[in-house]
C-alpha positions as CSV (number, residue, x, y, z in Angstrom):
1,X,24.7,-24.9,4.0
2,X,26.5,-22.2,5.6
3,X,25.3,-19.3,7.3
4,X,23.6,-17.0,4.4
5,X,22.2,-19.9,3.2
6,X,18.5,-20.7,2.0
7,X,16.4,-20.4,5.2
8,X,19.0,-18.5,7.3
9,X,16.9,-15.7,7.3
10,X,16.7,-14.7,3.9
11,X,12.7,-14.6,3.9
12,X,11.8,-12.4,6.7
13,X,15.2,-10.1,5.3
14,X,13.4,-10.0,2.0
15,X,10.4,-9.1,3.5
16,X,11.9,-6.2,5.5
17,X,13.2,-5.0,2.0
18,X,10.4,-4.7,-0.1
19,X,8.4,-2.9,3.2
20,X,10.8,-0.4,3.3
21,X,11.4,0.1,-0.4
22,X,7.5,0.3,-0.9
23,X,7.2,2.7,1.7
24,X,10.0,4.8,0.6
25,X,8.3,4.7,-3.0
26,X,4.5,5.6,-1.1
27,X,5.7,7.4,1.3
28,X,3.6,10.5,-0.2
29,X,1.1,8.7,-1.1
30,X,-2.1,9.8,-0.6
31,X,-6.0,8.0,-0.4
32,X,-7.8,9.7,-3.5
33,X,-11.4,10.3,-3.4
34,X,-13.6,6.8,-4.0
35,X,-17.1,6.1,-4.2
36,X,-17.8,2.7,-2.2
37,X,-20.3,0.1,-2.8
38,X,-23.3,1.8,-1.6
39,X,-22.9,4.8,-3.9
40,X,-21.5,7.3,-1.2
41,X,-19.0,9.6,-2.0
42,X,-15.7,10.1,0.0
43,X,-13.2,12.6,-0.3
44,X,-9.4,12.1,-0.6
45,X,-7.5,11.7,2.8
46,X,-3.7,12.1,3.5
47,X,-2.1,9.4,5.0
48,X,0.6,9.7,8.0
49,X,4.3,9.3,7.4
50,X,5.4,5.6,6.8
51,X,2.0,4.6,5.8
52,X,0.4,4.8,2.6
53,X,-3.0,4.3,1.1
54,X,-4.2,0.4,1.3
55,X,-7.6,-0.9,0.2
56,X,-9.8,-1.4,-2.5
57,X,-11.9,0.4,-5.1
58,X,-14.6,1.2,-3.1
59,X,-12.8,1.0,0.2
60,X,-9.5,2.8,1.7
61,X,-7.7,3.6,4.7
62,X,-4.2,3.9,5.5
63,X,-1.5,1.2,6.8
64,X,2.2,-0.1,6.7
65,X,1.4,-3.4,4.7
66,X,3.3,-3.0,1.4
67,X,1.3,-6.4,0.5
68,X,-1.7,-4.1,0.7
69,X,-0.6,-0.7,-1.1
70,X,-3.3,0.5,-3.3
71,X,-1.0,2.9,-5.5
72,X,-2.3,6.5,-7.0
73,X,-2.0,4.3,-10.4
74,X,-4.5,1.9,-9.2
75,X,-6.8,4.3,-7.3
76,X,-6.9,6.6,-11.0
77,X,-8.0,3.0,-13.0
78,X,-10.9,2.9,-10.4
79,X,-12.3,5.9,-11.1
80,X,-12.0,5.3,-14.6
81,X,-14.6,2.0,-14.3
């Protein structure tokens, strides 16, 4: 194929896209307060610009992989079980 064809890099473009949309979607967001596995409380943290809240239920920090977002959505539905 031509150049713009399948495997002329359309996957790492991709890839670029949805990091910067996510980010641009999360750019606010924040890391809301969690309890982790032990039973200890943490408080909510702000993350810095271009990085946005990333873990799990009962763990979070802040980073740039979109593949890794934890969204306020999500974080809320932890708290709830």
């Amino acid at each position: 194929m031509g150049p713009g064809g399948p495997g002329n890099g359309w996957p790492l473009a991709g890839t670029l896209l949805v990091a910067v949309a996510a980010s641009m979607v999360a750019g606010g967001e924040d890391c809301l307060w969690y309890v982790d596995r032990n039973g200890s409380w943490h408080p909510g943290f702000d993350c810095e610009f271009f990085t946005f809240c990333c873990g799990t239920c009962h763990q979070r920090y802040c980073c740039r992989d979109p593949l890794r977002l934890l969204t306020e959505r999500q974080q809320r539905h932890c708290l709830a079980f």
